[in-house]
N, CA and C atoms as a LAMMPS dump frame, in Angstrom:
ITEM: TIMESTEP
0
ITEM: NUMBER OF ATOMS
594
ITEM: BOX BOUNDS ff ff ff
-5.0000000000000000e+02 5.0000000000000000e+02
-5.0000000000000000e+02 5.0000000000000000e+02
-5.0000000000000000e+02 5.0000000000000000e+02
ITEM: ATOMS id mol type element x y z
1 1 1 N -312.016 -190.753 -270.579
2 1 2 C -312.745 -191.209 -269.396
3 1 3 C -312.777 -192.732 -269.381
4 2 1 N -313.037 -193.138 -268.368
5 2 2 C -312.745 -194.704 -267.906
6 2 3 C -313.57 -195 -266.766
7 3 1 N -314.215 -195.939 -267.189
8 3 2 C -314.545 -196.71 -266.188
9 3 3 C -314.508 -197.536 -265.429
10 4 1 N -314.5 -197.303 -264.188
11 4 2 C -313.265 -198.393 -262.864
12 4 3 C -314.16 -198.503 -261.426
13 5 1 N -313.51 -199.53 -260.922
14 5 2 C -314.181 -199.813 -260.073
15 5 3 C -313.729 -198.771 -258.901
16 6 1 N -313.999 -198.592 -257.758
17 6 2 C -313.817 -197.533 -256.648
18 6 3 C -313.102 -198.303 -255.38
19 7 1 N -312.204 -197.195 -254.991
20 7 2 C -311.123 -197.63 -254.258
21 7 3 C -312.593 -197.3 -252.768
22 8 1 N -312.542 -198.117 -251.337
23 8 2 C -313.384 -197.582 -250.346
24 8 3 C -313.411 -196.207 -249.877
25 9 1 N -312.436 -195.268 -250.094
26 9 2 C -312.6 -194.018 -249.79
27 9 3 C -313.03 -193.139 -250.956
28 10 1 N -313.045 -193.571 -252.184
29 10 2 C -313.799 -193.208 -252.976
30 10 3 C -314.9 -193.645 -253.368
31 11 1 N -315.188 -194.594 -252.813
32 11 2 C -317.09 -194.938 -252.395
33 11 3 C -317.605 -193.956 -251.611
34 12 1 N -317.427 -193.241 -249.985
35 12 2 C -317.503 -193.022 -249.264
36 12 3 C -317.106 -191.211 -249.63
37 13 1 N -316.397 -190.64 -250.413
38 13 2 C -316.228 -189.49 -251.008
39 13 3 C -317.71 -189.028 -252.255
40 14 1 N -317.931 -190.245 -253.335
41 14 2 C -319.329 -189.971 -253.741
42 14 3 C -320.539 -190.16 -253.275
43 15 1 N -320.623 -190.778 -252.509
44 15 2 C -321.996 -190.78 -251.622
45 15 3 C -321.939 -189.438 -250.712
46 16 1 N -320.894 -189.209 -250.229
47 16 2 C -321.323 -187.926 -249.805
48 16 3 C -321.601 -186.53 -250.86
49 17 1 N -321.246 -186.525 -251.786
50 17 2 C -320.786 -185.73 -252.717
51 17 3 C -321.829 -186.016 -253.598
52 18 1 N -322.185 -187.519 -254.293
53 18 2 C -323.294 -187.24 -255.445
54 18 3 C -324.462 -187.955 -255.037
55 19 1 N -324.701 -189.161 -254.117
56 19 2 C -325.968 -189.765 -253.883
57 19 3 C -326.514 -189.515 -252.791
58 20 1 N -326.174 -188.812 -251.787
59 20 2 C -326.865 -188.437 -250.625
60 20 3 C -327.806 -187.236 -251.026
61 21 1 N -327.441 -185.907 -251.934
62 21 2 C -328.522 -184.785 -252.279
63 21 3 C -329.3 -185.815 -253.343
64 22 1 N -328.601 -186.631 -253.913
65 22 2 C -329.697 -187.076 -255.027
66 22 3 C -330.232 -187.722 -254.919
67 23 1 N -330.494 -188.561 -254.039
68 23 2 C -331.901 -189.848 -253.314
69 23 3 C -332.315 -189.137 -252.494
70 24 1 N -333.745 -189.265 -251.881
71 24 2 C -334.032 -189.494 -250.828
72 24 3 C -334.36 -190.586 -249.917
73 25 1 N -334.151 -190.943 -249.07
74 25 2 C -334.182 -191.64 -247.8
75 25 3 C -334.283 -192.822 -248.597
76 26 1 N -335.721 -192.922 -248.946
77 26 2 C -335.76 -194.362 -248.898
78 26 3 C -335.421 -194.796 -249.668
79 27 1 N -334.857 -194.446 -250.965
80 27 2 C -334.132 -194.951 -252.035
81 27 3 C -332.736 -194.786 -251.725
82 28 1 N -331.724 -194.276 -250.724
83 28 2 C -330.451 -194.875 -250.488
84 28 3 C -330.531 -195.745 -249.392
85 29 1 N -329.339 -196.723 -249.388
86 29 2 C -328.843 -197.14 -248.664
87 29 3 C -327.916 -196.591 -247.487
88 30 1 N -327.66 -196.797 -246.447
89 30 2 C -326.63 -196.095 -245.562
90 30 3 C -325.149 -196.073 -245.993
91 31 1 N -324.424 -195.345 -245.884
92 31 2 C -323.218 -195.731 -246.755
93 31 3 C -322.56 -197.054 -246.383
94 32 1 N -322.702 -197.513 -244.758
95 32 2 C -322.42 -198.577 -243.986
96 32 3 C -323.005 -199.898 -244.759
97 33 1 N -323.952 -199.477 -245.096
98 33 2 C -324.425 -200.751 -245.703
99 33 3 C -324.022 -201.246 -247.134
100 34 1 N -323.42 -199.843 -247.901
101 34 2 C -322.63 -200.416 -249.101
102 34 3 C -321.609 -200.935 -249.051
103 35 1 N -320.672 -199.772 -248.215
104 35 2 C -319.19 -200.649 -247.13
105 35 3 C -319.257 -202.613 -247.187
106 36 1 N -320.149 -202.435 -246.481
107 36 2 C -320.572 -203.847 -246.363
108 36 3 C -320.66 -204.782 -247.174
109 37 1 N -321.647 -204.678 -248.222
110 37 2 C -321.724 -205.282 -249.371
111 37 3 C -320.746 -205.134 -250.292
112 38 1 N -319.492 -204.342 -250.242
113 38 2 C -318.76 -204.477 -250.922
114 38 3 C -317.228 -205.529 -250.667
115 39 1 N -317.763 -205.222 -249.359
116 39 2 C -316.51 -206.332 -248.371
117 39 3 C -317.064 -207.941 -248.528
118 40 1 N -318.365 -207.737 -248.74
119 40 2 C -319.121 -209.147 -248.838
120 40 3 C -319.006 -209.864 -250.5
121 41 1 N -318.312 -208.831 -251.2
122 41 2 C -318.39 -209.457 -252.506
123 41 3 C -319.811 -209.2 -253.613
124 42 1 N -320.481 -208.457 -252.573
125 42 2 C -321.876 -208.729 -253.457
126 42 3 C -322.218 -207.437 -254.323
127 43 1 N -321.326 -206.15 -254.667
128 43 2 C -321.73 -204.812 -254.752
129 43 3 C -320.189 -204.325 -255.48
130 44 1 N -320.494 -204.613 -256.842
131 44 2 C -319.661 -203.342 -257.481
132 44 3 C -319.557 -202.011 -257.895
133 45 1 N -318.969 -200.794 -257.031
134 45 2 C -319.15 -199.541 -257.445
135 45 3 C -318.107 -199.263 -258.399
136 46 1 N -318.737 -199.684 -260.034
137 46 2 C -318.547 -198.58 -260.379
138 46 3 C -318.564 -196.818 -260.813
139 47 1 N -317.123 -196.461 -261.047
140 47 2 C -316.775 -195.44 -261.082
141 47 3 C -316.474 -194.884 -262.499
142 48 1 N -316.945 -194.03 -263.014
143 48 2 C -316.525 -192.83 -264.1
144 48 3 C -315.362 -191.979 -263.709
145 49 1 N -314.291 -192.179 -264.089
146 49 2 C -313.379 -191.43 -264.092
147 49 3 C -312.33 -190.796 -265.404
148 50 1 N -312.479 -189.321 -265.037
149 50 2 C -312.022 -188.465 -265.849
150 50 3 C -310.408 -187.809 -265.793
151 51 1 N -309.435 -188.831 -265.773
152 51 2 C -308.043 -188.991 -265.072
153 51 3 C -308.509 -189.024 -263.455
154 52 1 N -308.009 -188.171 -262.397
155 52 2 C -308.269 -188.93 -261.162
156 52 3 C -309.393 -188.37 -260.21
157 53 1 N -310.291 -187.503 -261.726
158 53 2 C -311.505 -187.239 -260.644
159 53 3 C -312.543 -188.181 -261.313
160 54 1 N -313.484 -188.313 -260.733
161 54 2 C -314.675 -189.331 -260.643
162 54 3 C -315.842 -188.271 -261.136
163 55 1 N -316.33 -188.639 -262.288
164 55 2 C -317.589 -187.79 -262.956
165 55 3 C -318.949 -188.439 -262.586
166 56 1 N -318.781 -189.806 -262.087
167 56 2 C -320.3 -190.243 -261.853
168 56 3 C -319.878 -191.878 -261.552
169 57 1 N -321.351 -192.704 -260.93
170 57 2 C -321.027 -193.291 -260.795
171 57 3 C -322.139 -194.816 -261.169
172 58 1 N -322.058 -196.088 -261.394
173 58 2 C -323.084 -197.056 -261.604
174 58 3 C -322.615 -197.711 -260.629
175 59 1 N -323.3 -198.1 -259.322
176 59 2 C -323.323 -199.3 -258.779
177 59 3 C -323.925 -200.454 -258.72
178 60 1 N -323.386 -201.086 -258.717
179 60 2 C -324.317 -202.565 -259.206
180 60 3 C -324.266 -203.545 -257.916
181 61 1 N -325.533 -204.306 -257.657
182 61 2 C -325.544 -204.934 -256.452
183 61 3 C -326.016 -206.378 -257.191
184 62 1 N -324.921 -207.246 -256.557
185 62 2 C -324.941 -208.723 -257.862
186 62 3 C -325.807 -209.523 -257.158
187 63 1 N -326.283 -209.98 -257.891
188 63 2 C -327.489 -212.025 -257.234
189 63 3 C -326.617 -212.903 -257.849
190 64 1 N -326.881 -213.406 -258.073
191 64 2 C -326.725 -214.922 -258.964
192 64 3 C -325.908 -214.533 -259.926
193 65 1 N -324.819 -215.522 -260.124
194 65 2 C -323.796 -215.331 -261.606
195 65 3 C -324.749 -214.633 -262.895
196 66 1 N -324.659 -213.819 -263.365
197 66 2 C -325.085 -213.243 -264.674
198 66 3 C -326.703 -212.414 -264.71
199 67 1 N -326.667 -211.989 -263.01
200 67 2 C -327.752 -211.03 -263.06
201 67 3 C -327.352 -210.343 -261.757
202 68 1 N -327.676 -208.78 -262.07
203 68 2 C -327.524 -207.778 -260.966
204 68 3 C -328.667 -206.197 -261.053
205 69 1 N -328.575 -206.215 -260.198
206 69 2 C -329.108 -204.934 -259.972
207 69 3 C -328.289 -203.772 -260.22
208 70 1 N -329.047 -202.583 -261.081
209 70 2 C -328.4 -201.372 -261.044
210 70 3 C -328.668 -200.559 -260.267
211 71 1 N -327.866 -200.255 -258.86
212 71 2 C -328.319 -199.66 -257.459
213 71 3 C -328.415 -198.47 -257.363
214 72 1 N -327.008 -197.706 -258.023
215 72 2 C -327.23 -196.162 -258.235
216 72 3 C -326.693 -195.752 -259.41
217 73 1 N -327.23 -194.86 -260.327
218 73 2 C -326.426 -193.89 -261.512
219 73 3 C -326.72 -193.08 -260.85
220 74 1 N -325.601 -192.357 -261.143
221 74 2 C -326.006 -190.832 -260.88
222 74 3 C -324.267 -189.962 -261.593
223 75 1 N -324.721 -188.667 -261.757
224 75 2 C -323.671 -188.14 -262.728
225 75 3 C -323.13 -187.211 -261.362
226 76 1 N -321.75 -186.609 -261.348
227 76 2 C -321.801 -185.218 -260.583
228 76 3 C -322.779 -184.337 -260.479
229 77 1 N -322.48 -183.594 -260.163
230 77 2 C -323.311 -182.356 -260.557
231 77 3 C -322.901 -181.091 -261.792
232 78 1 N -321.446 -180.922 -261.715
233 78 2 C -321.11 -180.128 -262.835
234 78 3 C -320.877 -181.08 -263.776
235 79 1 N -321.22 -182.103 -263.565
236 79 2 C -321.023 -182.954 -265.23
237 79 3 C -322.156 -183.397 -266.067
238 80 1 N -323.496 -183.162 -265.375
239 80 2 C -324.556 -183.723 -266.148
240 80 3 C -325.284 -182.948 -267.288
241 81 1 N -326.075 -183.638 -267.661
242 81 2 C -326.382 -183.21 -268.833
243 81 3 C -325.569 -183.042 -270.453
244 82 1 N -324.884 -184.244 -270.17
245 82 2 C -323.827 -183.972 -271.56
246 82 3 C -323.289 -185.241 -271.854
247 83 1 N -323.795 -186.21 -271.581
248 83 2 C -324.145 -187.704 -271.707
249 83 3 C -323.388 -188.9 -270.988
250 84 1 N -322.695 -187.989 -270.053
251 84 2 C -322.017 -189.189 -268.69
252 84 3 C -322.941 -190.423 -268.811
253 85 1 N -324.253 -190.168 -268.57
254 85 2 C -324.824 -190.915 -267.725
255 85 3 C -325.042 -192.152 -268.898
256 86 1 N -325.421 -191.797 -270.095
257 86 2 C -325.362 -192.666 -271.455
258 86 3 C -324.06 -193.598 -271.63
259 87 1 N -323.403 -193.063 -271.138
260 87 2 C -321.826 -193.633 -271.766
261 87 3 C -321.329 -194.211 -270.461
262 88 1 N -322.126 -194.213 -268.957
263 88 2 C -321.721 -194.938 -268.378
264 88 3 C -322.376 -196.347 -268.219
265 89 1 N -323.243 -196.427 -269.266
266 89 2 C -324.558 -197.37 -269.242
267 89 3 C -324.128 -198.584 -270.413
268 90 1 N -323.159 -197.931 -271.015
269 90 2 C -322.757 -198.191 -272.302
270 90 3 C -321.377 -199.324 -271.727
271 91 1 N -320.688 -198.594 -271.026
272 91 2 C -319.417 -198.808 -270.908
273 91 3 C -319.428 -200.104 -269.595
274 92 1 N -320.711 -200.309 -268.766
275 92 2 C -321.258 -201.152 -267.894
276 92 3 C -321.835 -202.096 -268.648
277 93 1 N -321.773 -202.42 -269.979
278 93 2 C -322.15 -203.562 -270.712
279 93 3 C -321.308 -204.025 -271.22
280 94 1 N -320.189 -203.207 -271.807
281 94 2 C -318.803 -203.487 -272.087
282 94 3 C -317.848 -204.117 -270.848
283 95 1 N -318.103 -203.913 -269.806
284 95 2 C -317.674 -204.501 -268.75
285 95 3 C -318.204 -205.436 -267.961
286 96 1 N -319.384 -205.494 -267.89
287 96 2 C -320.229 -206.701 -267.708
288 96 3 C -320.93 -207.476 -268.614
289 97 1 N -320.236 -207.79 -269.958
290 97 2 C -321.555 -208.647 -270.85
291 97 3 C -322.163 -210.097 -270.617
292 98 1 N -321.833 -210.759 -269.788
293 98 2 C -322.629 -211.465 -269.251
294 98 3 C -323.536 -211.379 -268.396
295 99 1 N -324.079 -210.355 -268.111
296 99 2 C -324.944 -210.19 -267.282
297 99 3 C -326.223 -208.9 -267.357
298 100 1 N -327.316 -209.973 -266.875
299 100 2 C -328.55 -209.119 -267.354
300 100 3 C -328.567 -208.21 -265.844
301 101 1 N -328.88 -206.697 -266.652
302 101 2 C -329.061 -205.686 -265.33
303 101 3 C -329.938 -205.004 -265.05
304 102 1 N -330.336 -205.676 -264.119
305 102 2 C -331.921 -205.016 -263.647
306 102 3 C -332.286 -203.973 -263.349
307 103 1 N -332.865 -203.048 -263.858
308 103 2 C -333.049 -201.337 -263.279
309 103 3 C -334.323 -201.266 -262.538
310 104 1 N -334.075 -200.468 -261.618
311 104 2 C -335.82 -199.89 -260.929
312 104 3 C -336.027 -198.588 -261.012
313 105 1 N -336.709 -197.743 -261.649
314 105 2 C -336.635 -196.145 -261.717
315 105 3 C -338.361 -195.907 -261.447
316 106 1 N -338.173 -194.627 -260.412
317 106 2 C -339.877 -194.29 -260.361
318 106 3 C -340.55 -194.196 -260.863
319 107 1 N -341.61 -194.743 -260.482
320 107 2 C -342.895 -195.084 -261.753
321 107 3 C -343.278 -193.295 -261.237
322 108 1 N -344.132 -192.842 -262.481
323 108 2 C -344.424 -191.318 -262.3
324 108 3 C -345.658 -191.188 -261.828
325 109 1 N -346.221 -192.176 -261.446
326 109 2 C -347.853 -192.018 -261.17
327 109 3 C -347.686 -191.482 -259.539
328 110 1 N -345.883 -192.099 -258.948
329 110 2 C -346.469 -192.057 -257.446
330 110 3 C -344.939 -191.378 -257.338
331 111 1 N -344.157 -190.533 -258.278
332 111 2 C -342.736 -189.851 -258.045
333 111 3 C -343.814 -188.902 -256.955
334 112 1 N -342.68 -188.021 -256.173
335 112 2 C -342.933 -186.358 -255.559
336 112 3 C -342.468 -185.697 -257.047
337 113 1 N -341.838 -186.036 -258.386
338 113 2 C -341.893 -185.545 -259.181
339 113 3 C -342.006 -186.187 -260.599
340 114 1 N -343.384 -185.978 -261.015
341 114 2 C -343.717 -187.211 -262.002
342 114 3 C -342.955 -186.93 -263.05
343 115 1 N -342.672 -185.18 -263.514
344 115 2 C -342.112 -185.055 -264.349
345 115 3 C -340.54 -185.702 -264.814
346 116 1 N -340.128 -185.166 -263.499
347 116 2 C -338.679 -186.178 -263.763
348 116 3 C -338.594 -187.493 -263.945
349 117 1 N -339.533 -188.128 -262.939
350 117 2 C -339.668 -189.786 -263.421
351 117 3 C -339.529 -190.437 -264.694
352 118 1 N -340.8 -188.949 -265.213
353 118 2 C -340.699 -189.344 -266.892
354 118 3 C -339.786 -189.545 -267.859
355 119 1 N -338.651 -188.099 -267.808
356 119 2 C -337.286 -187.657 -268.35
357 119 3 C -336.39 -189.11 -267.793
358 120 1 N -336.467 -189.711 -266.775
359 120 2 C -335.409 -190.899 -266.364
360 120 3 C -336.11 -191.966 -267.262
361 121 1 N -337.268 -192.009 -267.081
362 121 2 C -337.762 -193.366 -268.32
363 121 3 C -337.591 -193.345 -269.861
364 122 1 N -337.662 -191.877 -270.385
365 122 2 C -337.082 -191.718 -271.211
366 122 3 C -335.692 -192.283 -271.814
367 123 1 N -334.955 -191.484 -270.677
368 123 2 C -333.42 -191.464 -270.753
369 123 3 C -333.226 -193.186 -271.033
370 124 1 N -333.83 -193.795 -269.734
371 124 2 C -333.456 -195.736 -269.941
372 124 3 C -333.887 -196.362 -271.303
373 125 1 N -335.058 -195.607 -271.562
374 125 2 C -335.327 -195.834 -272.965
375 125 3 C -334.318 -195.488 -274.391
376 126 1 N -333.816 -194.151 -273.989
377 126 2 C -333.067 -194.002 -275.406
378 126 3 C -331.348 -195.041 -274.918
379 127 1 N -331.648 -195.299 -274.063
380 127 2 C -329.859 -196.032 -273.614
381 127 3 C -330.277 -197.879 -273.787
382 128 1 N -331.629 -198.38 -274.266
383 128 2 C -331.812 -199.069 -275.127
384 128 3 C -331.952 -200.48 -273.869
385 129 1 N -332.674 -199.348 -273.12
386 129 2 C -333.181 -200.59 -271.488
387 129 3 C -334.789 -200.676 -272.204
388 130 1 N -335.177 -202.327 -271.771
389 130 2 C -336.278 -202.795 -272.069
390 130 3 C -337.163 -202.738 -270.632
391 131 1 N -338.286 -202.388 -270.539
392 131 2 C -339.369 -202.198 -269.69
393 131 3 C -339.717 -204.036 -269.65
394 132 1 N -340.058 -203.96 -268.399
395 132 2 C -340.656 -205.583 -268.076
396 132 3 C -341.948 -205.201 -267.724
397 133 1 N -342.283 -206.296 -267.791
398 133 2 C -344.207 -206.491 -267.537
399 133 3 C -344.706 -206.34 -265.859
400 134 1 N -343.798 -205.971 -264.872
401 134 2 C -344.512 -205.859 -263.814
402 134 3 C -343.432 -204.43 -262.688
403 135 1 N -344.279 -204.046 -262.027
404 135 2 C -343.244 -203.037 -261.33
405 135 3 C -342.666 -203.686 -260.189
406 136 1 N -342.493 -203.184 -258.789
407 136 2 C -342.352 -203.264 -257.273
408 136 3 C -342.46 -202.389 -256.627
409 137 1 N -342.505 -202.828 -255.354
410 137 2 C -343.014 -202.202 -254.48
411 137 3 C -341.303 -202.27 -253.045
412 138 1 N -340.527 -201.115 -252.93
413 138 2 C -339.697 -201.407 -251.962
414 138 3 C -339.339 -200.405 -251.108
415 139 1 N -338.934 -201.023 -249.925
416 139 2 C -339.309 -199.792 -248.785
417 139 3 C -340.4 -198.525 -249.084
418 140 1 N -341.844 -198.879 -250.041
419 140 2 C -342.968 -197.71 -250.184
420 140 3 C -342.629 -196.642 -251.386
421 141 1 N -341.573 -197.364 -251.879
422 141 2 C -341.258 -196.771 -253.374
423 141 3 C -341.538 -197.157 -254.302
424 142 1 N -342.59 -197.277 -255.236
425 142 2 C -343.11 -197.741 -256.498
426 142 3 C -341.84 -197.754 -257.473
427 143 1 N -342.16 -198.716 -257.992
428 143 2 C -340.112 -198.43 -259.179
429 143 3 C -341.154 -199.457 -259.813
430 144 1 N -340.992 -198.689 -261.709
431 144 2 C -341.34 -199.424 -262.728
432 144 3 C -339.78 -200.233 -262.756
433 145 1 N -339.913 -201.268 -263.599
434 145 2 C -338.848 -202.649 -263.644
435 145 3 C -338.477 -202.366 -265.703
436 146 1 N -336.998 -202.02 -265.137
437 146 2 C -336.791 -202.29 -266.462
438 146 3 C -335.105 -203.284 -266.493
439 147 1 N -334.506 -203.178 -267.438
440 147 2 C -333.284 -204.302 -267.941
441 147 3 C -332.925 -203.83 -269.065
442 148 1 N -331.189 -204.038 -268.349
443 148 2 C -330.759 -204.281 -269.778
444 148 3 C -330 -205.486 -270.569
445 149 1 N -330.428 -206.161 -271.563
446 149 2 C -329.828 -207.359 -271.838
447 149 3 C -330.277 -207.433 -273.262
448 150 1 N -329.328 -208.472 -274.189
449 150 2 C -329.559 -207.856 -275.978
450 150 3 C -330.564 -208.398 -276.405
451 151 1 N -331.392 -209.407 -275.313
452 151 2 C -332.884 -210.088 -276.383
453 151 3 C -333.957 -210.004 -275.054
454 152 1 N -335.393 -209.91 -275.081
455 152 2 C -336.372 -209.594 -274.611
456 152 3 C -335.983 -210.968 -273.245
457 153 1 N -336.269 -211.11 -272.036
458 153 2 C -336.291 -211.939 -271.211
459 153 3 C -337.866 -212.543 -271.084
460 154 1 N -338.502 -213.198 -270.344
461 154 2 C -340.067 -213.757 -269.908
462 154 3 C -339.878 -212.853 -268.079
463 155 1 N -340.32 -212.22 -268.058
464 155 2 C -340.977 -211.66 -266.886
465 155 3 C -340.853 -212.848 -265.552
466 156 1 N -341.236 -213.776 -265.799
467 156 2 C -340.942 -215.186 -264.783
468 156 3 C -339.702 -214.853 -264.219
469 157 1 N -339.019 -215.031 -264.93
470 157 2 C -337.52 -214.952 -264.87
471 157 3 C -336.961 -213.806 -264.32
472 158 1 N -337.352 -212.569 -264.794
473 158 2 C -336.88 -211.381 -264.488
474 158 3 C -337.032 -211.178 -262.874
475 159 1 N -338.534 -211.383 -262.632
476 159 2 C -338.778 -211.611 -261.059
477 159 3 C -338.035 -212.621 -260.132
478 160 1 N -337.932 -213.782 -260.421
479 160 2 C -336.982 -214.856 -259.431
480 160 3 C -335.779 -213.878 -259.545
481 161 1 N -335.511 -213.998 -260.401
482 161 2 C -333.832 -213.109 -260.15
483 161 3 C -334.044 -211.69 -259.539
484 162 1 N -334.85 -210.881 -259.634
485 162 2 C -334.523 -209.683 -258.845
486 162 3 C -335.165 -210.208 -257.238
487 163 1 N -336.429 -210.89 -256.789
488 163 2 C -336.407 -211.366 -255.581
489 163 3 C -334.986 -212.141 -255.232
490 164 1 N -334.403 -212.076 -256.024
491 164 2 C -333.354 -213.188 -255.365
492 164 3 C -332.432 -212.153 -255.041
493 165 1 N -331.929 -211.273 -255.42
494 165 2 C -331.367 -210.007 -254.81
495 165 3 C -331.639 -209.6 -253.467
496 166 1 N -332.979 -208.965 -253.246
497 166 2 C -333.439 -208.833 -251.766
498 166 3 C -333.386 -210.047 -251.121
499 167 1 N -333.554 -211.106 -251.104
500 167 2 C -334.145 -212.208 -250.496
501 167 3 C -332.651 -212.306 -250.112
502 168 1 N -331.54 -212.47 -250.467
503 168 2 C -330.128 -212.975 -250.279
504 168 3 C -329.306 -212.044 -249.784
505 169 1 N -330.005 -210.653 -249.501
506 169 2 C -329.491 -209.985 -248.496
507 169 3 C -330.666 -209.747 -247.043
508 170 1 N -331.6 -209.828 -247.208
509 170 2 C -332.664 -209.125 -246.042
510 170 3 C -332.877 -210.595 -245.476
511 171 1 N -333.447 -210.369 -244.257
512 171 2 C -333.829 -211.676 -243.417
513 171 3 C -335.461 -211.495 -243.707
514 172 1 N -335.924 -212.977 -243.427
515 172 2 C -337.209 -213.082 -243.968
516 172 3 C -338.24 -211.907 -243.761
517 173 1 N -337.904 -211.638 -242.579
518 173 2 C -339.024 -210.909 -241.312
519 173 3 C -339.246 -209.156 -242.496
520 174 1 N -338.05 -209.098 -242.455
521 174 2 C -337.922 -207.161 -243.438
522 174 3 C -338.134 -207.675 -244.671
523 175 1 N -337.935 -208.397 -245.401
524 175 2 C -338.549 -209.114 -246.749
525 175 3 C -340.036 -208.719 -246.561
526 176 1 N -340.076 -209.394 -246.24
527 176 2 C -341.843 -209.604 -246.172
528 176 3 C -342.678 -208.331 -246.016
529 177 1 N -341.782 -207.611 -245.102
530 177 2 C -342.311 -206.397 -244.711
531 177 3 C -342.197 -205.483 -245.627
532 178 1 N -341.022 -205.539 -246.259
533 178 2 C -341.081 -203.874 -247.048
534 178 3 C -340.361 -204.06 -248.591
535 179 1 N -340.838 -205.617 -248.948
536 179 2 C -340.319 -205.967 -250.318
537 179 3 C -341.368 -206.318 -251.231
538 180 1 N -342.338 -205.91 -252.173
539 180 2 C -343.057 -206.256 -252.845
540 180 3 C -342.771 -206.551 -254.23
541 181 1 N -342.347 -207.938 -254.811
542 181 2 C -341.99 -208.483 -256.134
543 181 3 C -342.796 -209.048 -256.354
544 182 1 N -344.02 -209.08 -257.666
545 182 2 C -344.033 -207.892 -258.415
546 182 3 C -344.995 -207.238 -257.137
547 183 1 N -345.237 -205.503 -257.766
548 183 2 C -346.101 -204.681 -256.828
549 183 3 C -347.718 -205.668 -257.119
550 184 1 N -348.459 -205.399 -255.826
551 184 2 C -349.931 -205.557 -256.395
552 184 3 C -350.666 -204.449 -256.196
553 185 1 N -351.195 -203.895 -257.325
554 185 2 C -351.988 -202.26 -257.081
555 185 3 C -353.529 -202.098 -256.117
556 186 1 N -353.593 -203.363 -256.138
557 186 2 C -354.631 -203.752 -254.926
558 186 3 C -354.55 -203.475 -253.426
559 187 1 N -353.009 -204.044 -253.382
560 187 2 C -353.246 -204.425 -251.805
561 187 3 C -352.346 -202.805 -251.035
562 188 1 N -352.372 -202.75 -250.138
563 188 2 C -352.147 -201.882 -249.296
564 188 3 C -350.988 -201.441 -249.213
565 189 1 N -350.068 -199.886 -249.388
566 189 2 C -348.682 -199.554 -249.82
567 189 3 C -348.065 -200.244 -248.401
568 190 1 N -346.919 -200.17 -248.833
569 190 2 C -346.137 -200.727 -248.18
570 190 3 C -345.891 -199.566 -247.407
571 191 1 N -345.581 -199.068 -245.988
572 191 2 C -345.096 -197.672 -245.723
573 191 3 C -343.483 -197.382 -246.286
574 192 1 N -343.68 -195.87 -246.678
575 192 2 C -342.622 -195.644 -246.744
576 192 3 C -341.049 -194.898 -245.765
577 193 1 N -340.283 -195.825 -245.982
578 193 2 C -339.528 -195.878 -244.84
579 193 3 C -337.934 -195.683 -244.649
580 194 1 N -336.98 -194.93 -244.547
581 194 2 C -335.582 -195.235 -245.152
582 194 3 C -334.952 -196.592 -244.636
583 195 1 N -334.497 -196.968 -245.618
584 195 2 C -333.37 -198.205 -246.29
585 195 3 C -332.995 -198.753 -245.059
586 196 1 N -332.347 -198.367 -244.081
587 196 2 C -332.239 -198.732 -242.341
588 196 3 C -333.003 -199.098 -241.48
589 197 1 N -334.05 -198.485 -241.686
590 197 2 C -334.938 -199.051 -240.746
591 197 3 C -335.346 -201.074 -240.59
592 198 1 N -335.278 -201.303 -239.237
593 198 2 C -335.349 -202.341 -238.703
594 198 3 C -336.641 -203.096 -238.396
């Protein structure tokens, strides 16, 4: 198995196939909008491939030279549970080592399934991702903040760079509206809303 980047019709073949049943709404993007970001330079899908079928996939949505977001993992469906998803986490550090990668996975206090939330924090945990000191709040999705990179970062830091992600794609107006870096457990949820909305 190998990991490679994705030709556009094989972007557009796994999103229909592995991230559309496995997000809901407001945690994908439209496929149009990855299209996009990938034509823009800013969004590498990689791909798991097992000779010329595709077992899963990490996409990464880049900021700033040497920090990105990890946008989607997700395994097939007849392939999970047998450590794709480990070895594609693995093999995305081997291919990106300059760069720290920011994860967001549901915090379990506010999943529709806390249990699984848990099993994914786990999982980032045994694949040797460090938890940061603050969550977010995006499009009304609570996501604890974790990373992966080989020495502890300062939280300061971790935040400018992941606001700098949203901020360098969204216009001020939807920023403001449906981007909360870090979350505040005080103030009022953000509604929740799919990824498109205007």
């Amino acid at each position: 198995m190998k990991l490679k980047l994705a030709a556009p019709e094989q972007v557009a073949m796994v999103y229909q196939r592995d991230l559309l049943p496995a997000f809901p709404p407001a945690e994908l993007k439209p496929l149009a909008n990855i299209q996009a970001m990938c034509r823009d330079g800013c969004y590498r899908p990689w791909c798991l491939f097992d000779g010329e079928e595709i077992a899963g996939e990490c996409f990464l949505w880049l900021g700033r030279p040497g920090w990105a977001l990890l946008d989607y993992l997700c395994v097939a469906e007849g392939r999970r549970n047998g450590g794709a998803g480990a070895w594609m986490l693995s093999e995305l550090c081997r291919e990106e080592p300059d760069t720290v990668i920011l994860v967001e996975s549901e915090a379990p206090v506010h999943a529709p399934d806390p249990e699984l939330a848990e099993r994914r924090l786990g999982f980032y945990a045994r694949c040797g991702l460090r938890t940061a000191g603050y969550d977010t709040d995006i499009f009304g999705a609570h996501y604890k903040t974790l990373y992966l990179w080989r020495e502890a970062l300062p939280d300061q830091r971790l935040m400018e760079e992941n606001r700098f992600i949203y901020q360098n794609r969204f216009p001020k107006e939807k920023y403001d509206r449906y981007v909360r870096i870090p979350r505040d457990p005080a103030a009022e949820p953000v509604p929740l809303v799919p990824w498109n909305e205007e």
